[in-house]
GUNU-768066 format. One line per field, with one value per atom (N, C-alpha, C): residue in one letter; x, y, z; atom name. Coordinates in steps of 0.05 Angstrom, whole numbers. Layout:
BEGIN
residu: [A  ...]
u: [X  ...]
v: [Y  ...]
w: [Z  ...]
atome: [CA  ...]
***
This chain:
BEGIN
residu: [X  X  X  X  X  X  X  X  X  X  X  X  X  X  X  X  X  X  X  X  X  X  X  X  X  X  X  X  X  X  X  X  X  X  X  X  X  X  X  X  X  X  X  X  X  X  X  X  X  X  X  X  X  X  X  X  X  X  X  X  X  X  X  X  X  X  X  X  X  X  X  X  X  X  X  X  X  X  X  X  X  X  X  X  X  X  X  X  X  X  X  X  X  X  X  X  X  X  X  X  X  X  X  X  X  X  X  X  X  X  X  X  X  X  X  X  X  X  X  X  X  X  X  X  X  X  X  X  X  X  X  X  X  X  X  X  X  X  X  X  X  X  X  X  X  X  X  X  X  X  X  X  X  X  X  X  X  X  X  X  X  X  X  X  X  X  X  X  X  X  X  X  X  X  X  X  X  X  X  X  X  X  X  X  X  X  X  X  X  X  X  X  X  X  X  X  X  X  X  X  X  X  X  X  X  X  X  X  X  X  X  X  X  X  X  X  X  X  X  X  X  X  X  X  X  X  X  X  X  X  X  X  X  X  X  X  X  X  X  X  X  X  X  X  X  X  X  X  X  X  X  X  X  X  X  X  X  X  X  X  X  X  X  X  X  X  X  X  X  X  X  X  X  X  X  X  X  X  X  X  X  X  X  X  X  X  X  X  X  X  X  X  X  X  X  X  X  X  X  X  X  X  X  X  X  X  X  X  X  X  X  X  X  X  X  X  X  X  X  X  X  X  X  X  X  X  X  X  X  X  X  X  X  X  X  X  X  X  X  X  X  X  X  X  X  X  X  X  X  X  X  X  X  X  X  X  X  X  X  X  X  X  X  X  X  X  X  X  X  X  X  X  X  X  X  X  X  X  X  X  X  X  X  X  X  X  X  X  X  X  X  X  X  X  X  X  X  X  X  X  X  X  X  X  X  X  X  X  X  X  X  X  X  X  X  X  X  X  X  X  X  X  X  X  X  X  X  X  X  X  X  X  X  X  X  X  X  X  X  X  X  X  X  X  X  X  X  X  X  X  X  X  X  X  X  X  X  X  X  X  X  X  X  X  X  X  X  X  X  X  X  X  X  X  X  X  X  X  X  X  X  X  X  X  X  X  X  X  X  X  X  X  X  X  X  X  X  X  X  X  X  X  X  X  X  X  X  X  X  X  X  X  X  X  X  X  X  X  X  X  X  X  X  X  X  X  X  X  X  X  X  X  X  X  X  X  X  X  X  X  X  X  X  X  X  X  X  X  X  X  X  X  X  X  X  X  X  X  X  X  X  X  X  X  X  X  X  X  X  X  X  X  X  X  X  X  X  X  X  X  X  X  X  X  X  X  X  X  X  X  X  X  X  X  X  X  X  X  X  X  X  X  X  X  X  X  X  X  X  X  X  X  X  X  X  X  X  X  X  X  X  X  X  X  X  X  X  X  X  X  X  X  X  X  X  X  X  X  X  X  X  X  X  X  X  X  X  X  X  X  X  X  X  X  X  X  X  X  X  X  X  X  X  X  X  X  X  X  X  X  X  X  X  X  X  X  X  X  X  X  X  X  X  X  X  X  X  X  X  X  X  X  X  X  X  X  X  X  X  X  X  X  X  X  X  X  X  X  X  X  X  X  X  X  X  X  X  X  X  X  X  X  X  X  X  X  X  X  X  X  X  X  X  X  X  X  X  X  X  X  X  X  X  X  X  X  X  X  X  X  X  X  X  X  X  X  X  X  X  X  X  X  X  X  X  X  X  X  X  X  X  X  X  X  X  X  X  X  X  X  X  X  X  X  X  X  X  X  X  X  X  X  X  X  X  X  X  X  X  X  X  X  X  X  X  X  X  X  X  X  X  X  X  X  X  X  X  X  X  X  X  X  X  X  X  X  X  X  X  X  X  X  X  X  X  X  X  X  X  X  X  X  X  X  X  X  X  X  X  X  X  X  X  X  X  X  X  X  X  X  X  X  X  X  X  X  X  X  X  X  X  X  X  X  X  X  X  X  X  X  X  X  X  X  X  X  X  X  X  X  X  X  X  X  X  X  X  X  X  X  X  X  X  X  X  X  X  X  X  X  X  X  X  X  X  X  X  X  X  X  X  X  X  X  X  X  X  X  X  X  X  X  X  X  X  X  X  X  X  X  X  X  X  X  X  X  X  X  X  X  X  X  X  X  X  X  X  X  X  X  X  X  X  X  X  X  X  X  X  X  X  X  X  X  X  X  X  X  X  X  X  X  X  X  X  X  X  X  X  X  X  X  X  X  X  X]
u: [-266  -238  -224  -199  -185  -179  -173  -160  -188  -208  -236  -240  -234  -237  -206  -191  -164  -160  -179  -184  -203  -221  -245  -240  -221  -208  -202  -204  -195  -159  -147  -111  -93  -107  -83  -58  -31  -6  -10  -1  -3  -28  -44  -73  -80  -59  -70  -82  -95  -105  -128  -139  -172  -143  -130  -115  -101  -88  -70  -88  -106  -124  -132  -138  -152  -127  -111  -76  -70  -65  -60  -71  -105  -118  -113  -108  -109  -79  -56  -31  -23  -35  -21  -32  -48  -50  -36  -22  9  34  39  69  75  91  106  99  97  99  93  75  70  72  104  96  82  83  72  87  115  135  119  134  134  108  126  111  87  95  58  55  85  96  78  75  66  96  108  128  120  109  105  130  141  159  150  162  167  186  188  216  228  256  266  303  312  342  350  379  385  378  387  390  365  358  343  326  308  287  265  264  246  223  199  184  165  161  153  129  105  90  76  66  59  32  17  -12  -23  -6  -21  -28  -46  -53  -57  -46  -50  -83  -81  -105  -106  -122  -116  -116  -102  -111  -120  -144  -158  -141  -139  -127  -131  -164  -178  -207  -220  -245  -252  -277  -282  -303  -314  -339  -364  -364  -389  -399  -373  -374  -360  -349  -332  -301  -280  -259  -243  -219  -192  -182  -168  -152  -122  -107  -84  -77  -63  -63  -39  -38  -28  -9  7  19  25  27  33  -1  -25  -41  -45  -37  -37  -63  -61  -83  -104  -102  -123  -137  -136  -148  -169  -176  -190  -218  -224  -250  -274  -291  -323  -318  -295  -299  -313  -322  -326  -308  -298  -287  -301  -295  -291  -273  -294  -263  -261  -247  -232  -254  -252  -261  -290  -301  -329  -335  -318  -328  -350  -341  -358  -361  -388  -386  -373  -360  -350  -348  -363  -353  -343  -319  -287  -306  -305  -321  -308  -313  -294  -316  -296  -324  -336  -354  -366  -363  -348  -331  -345  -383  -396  -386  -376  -371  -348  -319  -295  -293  -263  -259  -238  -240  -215  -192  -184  -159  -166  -178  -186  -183  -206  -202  -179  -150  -136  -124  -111  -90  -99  -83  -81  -85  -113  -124  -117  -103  -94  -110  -95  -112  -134  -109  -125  -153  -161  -188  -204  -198  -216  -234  -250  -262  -282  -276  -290  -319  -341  -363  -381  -394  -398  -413  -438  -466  -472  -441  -454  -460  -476  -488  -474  -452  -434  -404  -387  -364  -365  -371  -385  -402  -414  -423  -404  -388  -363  -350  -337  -324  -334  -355  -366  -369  -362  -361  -338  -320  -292  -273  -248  -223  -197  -184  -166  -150  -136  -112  -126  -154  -166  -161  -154  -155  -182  -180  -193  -189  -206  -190  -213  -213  -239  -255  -277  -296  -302  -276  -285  -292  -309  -310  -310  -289  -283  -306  -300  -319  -298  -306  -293  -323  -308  -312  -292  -304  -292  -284  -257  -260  -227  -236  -213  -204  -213  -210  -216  -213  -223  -211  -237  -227  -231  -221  -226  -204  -205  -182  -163  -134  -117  -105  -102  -81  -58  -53  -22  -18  -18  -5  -20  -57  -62  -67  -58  -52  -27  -5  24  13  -6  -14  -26  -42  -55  -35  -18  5  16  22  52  27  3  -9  -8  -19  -16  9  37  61  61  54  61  42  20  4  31  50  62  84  102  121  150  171  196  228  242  269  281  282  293  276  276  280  267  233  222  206  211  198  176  152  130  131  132  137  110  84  73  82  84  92  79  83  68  81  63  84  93  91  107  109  77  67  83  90  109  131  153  173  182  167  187  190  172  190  179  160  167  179  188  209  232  244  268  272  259  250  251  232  228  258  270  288  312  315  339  335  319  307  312  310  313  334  351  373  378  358  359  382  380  409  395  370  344  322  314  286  267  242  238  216  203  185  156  139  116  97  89  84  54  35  15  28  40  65  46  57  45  41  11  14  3  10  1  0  -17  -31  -54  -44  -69  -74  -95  -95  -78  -75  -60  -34  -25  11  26  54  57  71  77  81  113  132  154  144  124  125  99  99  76  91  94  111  104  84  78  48  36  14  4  -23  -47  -46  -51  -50  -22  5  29  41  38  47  65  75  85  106  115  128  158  182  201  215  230  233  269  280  310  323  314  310  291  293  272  283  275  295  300  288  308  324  320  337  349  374  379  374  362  356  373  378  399  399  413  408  410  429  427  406  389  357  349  345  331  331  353  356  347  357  348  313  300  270  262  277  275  273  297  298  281  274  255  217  215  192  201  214  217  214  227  221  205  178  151  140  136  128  109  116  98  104  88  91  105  121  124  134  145  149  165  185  194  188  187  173  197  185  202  195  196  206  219  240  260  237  211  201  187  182  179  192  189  198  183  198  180  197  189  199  234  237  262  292  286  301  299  292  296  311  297  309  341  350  376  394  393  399  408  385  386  406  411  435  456  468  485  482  452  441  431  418  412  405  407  402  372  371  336  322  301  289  254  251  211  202  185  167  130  129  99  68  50  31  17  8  6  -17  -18  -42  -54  -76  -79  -88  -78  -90  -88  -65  -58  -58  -55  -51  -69  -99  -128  -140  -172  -190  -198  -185  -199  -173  -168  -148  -157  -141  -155  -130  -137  -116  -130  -110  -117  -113  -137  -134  -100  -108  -86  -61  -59  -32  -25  -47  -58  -32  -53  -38  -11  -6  17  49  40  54  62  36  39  53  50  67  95  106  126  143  132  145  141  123  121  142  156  166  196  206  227  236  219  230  230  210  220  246  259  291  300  311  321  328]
v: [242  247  235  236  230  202  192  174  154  162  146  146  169  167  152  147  132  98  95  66  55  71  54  57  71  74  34  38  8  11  -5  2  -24  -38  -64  -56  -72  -70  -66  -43  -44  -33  -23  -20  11  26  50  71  68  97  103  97  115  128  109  126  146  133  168  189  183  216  225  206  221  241  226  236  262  254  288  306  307  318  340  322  337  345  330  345  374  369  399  425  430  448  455  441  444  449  448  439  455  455  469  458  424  417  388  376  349  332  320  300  266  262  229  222  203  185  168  150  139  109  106  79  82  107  117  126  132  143  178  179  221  226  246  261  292  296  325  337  358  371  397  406  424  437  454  466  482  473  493  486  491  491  465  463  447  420  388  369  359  338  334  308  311  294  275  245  240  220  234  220  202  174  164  153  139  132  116  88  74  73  72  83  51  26  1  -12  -35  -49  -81  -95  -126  -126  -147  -149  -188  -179  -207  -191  -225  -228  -234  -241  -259  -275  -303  -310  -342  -342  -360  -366  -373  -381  -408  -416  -443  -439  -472  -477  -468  -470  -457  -428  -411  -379  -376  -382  -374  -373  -356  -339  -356  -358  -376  -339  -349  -319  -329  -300  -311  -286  -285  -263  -238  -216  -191  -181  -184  -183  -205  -209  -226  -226  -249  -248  -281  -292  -312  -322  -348  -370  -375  -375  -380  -349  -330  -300  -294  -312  -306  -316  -340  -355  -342  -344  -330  -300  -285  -255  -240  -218  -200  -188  -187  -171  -161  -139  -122  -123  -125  -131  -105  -99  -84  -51  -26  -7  -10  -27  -22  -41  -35  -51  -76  -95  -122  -133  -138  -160  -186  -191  -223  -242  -264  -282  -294  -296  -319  -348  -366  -387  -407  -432  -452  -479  -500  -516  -524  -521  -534  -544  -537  -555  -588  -576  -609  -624  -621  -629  -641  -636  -637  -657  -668  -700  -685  -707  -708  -698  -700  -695  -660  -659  -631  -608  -623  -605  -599  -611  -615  -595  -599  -586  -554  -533  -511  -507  -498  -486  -474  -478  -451  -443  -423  -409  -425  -451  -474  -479  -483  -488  -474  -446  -425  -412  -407  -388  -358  -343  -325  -323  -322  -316  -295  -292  -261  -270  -289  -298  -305  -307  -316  -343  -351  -381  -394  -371  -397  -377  -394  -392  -376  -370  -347  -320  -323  -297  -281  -299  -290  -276  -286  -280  -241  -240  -215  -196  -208  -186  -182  -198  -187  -204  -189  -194  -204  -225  -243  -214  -215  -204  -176  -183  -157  -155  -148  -137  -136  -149  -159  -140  -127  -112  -125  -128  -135  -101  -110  -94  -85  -81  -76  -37  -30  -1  6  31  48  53  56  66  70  81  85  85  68  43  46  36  39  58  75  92  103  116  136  118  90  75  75  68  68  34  28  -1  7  -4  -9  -17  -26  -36  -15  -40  -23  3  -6  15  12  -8  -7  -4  23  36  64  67  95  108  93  110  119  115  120  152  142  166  187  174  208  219  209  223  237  227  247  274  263  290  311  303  325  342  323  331  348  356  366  393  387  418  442  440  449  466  482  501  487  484  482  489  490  499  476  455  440  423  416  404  379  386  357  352  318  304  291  295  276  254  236  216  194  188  171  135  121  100  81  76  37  20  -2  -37  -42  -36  -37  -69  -73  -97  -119  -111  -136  -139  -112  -119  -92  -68  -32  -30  -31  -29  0  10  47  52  49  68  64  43  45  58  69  88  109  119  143  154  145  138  147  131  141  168  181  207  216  220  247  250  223  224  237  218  238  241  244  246  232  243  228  213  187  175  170  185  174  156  135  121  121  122  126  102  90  60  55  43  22  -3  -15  -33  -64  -77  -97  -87  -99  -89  -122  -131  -151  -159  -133  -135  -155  -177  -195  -205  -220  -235  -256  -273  -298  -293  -269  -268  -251  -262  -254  -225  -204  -180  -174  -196  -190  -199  -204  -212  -200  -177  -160  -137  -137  -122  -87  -85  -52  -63  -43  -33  -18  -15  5  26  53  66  82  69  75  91  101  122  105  125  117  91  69  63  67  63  67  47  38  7  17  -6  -3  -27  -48  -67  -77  -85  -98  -120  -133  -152  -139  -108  -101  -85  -77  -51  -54  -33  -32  2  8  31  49  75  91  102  93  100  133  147  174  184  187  190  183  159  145  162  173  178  208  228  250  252  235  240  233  209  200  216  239  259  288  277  310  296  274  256  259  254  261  290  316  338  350  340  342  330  312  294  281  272  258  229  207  176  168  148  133  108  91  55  43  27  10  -11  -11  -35  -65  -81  -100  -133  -129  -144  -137  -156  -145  -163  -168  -186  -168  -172  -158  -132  -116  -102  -76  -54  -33  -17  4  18  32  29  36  14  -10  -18  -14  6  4  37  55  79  87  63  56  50  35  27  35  54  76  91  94  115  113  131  128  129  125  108  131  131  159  137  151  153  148  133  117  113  130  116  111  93  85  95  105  114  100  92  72  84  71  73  47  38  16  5  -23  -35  -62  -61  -95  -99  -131  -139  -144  -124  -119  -146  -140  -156  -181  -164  -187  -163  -178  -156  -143  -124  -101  -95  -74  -60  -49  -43  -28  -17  9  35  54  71  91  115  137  165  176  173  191  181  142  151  155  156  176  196  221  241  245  237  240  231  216  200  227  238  262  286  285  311  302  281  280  278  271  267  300  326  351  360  359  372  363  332  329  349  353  365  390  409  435  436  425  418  422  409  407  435]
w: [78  80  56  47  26  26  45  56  49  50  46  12  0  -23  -47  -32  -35  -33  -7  2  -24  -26  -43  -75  -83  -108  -114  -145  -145  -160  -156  -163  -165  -171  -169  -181  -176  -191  -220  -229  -264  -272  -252  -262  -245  -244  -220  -223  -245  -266  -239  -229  -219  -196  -182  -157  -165  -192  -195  -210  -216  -228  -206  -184  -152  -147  -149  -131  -149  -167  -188  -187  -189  -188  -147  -137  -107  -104  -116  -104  -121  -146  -156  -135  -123  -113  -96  -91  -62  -76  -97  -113  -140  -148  -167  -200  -195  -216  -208  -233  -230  -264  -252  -286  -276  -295  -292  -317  -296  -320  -341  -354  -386  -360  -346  -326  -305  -312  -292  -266  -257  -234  -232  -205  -207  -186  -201  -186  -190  -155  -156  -141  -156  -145  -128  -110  -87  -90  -100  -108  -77  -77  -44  -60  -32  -33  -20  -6  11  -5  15  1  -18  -35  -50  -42  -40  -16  -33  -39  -48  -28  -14  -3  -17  -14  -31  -18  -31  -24  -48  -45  -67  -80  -101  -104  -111  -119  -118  -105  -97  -75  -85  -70  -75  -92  -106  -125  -140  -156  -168  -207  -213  -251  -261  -280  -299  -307  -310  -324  -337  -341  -359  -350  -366  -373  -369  -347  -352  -361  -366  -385  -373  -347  -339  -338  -348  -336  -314  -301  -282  -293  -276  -281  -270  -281  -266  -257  -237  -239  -207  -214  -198  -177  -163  -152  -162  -154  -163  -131  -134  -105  -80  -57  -41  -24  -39  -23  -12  9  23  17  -4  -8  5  26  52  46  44  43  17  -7  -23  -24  -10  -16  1  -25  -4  -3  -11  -13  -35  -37  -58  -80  -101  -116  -142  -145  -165  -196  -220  -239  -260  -261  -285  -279  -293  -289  -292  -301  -299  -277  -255  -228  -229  -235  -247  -222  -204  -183  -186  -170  -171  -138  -146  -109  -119  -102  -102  -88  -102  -94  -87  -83  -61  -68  -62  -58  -33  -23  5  14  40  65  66  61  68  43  25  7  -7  20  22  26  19  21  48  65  98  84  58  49  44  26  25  48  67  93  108  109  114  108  73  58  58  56  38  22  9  -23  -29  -62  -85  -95  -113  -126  -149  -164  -181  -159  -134  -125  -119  -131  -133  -155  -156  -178  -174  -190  -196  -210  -194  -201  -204  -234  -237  -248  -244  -245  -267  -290  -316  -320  -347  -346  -366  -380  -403  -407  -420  -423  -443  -463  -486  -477  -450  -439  -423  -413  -399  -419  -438  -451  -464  -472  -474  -454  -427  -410  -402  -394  -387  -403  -401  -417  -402  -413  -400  -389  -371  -362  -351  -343  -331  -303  -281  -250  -240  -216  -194  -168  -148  -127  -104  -75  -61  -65  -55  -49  -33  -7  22  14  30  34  58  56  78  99  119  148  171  193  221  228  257  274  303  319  353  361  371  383  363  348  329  306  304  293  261  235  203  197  177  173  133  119  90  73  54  36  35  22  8  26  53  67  67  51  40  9  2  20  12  5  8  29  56  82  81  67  55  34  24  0  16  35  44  66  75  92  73  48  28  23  16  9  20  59  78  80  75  80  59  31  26  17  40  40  51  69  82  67  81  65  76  61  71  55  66  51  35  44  18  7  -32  -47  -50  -54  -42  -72  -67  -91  -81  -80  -69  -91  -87  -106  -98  -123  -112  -140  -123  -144  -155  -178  -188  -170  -170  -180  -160  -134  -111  -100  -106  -90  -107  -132  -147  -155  -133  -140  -140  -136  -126  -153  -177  -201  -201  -200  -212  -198  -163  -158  -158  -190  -194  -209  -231  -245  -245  -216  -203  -196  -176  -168  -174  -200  -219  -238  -238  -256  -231  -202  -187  -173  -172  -159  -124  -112  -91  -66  -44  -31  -3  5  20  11  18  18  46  41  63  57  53  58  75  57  70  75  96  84  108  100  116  113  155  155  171  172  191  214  228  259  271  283  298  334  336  367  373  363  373  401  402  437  433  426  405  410  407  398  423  432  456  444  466  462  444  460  450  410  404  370  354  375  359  344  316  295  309  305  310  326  337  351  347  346  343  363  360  383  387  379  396  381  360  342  322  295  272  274  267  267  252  259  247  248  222  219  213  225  229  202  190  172  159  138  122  106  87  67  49  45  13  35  51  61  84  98  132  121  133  132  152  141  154  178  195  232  229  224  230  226  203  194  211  217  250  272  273  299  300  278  279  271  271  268  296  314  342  359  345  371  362  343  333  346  350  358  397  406  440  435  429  436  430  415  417  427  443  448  427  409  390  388  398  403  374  391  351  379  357  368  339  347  332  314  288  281  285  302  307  293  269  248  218  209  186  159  165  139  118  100  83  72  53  40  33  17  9  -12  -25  -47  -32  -16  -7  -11  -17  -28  -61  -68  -91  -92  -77  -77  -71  -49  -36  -61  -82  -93  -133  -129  -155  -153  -188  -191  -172  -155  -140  -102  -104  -84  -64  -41  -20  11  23  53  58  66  67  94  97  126  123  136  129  151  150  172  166  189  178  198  181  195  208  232  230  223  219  201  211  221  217  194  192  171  154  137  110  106  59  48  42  60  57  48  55  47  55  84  99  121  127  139  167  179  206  215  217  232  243  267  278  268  273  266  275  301  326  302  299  287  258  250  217  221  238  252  255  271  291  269  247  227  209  202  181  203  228  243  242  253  249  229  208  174  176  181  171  187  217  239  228  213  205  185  162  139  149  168  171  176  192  209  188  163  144  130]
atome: [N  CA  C  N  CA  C  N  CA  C  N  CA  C  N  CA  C  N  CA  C  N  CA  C  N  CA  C  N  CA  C  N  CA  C  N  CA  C  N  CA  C  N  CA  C  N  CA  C  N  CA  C  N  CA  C  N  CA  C  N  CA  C  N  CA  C  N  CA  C  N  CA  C  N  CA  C  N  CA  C  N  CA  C  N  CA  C  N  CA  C  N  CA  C  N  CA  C  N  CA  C  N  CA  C  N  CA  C  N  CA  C  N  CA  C  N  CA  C  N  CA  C  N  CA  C  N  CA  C  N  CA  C  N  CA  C  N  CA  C  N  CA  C  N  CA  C  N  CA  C  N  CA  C  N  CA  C  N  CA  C  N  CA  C  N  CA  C  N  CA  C  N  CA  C  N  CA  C  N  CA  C  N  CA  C  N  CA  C  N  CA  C  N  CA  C  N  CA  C  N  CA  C  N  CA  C  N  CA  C  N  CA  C  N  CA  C  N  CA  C  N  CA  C  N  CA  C  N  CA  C  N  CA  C  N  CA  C  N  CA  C  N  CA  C  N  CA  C  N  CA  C  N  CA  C  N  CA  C  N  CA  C  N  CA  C  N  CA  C  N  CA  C  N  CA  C  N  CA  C  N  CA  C  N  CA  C  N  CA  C  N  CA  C  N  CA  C  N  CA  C  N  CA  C  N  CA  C  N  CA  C  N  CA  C  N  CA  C  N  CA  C  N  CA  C  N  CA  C  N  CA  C  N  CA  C  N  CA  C  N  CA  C  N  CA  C  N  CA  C  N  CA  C  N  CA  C  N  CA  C  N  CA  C  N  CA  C  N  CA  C  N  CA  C  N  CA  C  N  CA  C  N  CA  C  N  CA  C  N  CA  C  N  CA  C  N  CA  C  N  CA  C  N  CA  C  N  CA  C  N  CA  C  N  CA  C  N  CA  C  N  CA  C  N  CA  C  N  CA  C  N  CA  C  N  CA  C  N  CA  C  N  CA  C  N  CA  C  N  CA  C  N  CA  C  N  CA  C  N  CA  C  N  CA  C  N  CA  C  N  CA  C  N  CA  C  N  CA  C  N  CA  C  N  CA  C  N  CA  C  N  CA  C  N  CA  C  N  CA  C  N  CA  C  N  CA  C  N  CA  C  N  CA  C  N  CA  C  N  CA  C  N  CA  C  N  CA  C  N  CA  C  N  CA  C  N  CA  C  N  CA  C  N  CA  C  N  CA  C  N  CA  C  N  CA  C  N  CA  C  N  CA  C  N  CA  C  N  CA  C  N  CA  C  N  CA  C  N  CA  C  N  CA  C  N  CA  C  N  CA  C  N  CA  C  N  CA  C  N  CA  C  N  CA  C  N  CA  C  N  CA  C  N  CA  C  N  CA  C  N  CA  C  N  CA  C  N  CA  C  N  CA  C  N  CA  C  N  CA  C  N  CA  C  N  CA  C  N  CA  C  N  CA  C  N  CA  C  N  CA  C  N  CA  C  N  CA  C  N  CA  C  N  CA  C  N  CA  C  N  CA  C  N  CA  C  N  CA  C  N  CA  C  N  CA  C  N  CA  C  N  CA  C  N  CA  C  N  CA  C  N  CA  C  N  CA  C  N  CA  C  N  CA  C  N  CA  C  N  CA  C  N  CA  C  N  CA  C  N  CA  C  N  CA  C  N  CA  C  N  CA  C  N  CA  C  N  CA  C  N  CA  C  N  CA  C  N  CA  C  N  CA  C  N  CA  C  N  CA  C  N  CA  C  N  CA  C  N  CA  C  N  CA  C  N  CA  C  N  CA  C  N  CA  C  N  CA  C  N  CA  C  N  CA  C  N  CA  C  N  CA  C  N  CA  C  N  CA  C  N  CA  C  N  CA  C  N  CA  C  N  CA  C  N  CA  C  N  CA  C  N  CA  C  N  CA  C  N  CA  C  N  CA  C  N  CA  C  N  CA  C  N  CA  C  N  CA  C  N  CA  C  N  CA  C  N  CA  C  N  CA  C  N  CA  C  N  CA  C  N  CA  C  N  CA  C  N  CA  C  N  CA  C  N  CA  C  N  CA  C  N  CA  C  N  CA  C  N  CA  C  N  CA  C  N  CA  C  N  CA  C  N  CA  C  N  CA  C  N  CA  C  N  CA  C  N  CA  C  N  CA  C  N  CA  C  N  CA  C  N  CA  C  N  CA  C  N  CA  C  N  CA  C  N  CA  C  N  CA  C  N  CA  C  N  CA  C  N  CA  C  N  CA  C  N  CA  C  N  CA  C  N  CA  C  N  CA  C  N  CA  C  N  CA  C  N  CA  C  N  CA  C  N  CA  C  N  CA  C  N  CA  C  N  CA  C  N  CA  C  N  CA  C  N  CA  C  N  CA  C  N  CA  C  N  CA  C  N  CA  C  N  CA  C  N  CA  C  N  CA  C  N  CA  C  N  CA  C  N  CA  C  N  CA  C  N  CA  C  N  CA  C  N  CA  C  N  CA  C  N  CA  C  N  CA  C  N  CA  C  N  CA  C  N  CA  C  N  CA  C  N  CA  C  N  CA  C  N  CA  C  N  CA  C  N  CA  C  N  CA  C  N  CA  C  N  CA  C  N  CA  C]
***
């Protein structure tokens, strides 16, 4: 499935070349036209009438940076997005296009001073190991300011279930794709974006070149159904269909949108659930805010996990995410 060949793509912020040749390569066959801006944005257009629609969806994924050499051969490096300290040690990664093995290394708990064990490790107590034996062999194989991505690969697992990297947000990407196998009357920009993870910068970009009047947001969001966490503080859920988020910190996203996808979701009966937290952010505060600004609503898929090294979502609300994003725009 796409979504398998999307996950295991490597794409850090600033680095999205393998995702968008996958992405170009599969959306022109739905669309009118596909440029790729000066920043590395793909805007495929849909040509129709009626208002002017930019669905967006982001093609980077949290990663890390090179960013020095020690004496033994091993890599200093930092992270590429928002990846929580505690999430790097003892994993696998991948560096730069010629997919370089690397283990994020640590030093040995038996080895820890009481103070150690205690505190929160940075990134300074980490290293990248890619089996070289000197600081001169390193140097011939990779280049400062190269990208890091983990190495989880895609599979499904339990019952409708897929686990693998980077579903935030190419479960965002393979929804805009499906959406826009489809036919409709107004004016759609599939928009897939850079840079998201550090700040929404292509889709201010994007953004301001299409001037749209709608955004809708395509996103892999937090889901936190754990045993651990009581119900009233589980963000979204596995299982319960798309979420639709009423706030975020860049955005308040627009109730009417809300509401007319709410009621186009009851008279199909197609599940969706509220995402009930305002933390974090997504390319919609940036779309809100372009040119002379548009009407914004996110629609999510839910996710455990994000923002480490392996994801977990459901098919059904794969699904049910891409029906209702397709059943809104027919309306339109």
């Amino acid at each position: 499935m796409l979504l398998e060949k999307l996950s295991n793509a490597s794409g850090a912020s600033g680095y999205e070349g393998e995702v968008r040749n996958i992405i170009k390569e599969e959306v022109k066959k739905y669309v009118d036209e596909v440029i790729v801006d000066r920043m590395g944005n793909i805007i495929a257009h849909k040509k129709g009438n009626g208002p002017k629609i930019i669905i967006d969806a982001h093609m980077d994924e949290v990663g890390f940076i090179i960013t020095g050499y020690n004496e033994d051969g091993t890599l200093r490096f930092y992270s590429l997005g928002s990846i929580n300290s505690r999430i790097p040690p003892a994993k696998v990664v991948l560096i730069g296009k010629n997919k370089i093995p690397g283990v994020i290394g640590i030093k040995p708990i038996h080895l820890q001073s009481k103070e150690e064990k205690e505190k929160v490790m940075s990134y300074s107590d980490y290293c990248i190991d890619i089996g070289s034996n000197s600081k001169d062999e390193t140097k011939k194989i990779i280049n400062l300011g190269e990208y890091a991505v983990f190495s989880t690969s895609f599979g499904k697992f339990g019952d409708g279930l897929v686990k693998g990297k980077a579903f935030d947000d190419r479960i965002g990407c393979s929804v805009l794709i499906e959406v826009l196998k489809e036919k409709y009357n107004c004016d759609i920009y599939g928009v897939f974006n850079i840079q998201e993870e550090v700040g929404e910068r292509g889709a201010y970009t994007s953004s301001y070149k299409i001037k749209p009047d709608i955004g809708i947001v395509l996103e892999g969001t937090i889901c936190a159904d754990m045993p651990n966490i009581s119900d009233n503080k589980k963000v979204t859920e596995i299982g319960k269909g798309p979420a639709i988020s009423i706030m975020d910190q860049t955005s308040l996203f627009n109730i009417e949108l809300s509401r007319e996808i709410i009621k186009i979701a009851n008279e199909l009966n197609i599940p969706y659930q509220f995402r009930k937290s305002a933390s974090g952010g997504n390319d919609g505060g940036a779309i809100n805010m372009s040119g002379e600004g548009a009407k914004v609503v996110t629609i999510s898929v839910p996710c455990r996990y994000i923002h480490s090294s392996v994801s977990v979502a459901s098919l059904d609300d794969f699904n049910n995410t891409c029906r209702l994003v397709i059943e809104y725009l027919k309306k339109l």
